[in-house]
C-alpha positions in Angstrom: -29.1 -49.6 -36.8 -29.4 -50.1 -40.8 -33.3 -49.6 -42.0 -32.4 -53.6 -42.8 -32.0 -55.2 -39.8 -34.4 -56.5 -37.4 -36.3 -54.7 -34.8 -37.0 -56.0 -31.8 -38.9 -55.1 -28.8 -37.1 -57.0 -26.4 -33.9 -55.4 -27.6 -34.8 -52.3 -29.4 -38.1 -51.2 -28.1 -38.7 -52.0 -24.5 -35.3 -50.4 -23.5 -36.7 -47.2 -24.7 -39.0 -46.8 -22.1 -38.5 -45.5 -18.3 -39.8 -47.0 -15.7 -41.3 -43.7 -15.0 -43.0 -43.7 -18.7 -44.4 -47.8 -17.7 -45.6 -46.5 -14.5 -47.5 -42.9 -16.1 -49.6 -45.0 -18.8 -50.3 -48.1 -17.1 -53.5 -46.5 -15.4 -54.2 -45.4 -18.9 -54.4 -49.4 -19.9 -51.2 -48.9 -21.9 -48.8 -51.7 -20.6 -45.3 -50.5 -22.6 -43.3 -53.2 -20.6 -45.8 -55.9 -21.6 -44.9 -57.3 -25.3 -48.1 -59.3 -25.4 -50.3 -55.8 -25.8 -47.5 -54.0 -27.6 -47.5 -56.2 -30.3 -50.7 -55.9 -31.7 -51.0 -53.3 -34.2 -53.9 -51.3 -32.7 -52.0 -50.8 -29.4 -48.7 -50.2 -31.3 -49.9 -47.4 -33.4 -51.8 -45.8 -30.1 -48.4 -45.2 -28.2 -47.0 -44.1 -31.2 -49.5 -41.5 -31.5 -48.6 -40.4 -27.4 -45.3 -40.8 -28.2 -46.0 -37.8 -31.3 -48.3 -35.9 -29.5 -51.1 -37.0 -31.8 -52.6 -38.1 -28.4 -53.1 -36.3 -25.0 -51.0 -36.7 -23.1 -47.8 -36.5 -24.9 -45.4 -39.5 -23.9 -42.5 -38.9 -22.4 -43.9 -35.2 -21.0 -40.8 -34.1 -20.0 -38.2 -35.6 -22.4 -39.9 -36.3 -26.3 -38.2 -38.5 -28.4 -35.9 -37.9 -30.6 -36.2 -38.5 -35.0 -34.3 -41.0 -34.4 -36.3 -43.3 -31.9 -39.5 -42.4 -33.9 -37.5 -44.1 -36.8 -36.8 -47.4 -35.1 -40.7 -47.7 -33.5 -42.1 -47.3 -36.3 -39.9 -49.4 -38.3 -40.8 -52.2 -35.5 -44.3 -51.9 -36.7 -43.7 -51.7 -40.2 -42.0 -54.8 -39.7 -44.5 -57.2 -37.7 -44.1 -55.8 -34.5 -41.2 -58.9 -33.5 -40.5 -60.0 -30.5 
């Protein structure tokens, strides 16, 4: 995907997390499945800080993500956090 074109969670985001990575944060109070609390900028930038390893516990623990799905999350904030 170009740096140009639009992000969105429903089709760029939300695919990128397992059921298995839904089910390990929610007792945390991290809902990744739920757009309502991804989208707001506070709760964005907290799972991309897991999703570094900037916060304990790193997110996926078994699989990190790659450069390239960095790129696209944090373009999704950059740009507004869309739907």
């Amino acid at each position: 995907m170009a740096n140009q074109e639009r992000v969105s969670f429903a089709a760029d985001i939300r695919p990128l997390f397992r059921q298995i990575d839904i089910d390990h944060m929610r007792p945390r109070n991290v809902h990744l499945d739920d757009f309502a609390f991804m989208s707001k900028r506070e709760n964005a930038t907290t799972v991309y800080d897991f999703l570094t390893g900037k916060k304990e516990p790193q997110m996926p623990p078994d699989e990190p993500w790659s450069s390239e799905q960095l790129d696209l999350f944090n373009r999704w904030m950059e740009n507004g956090c869309q739907a």
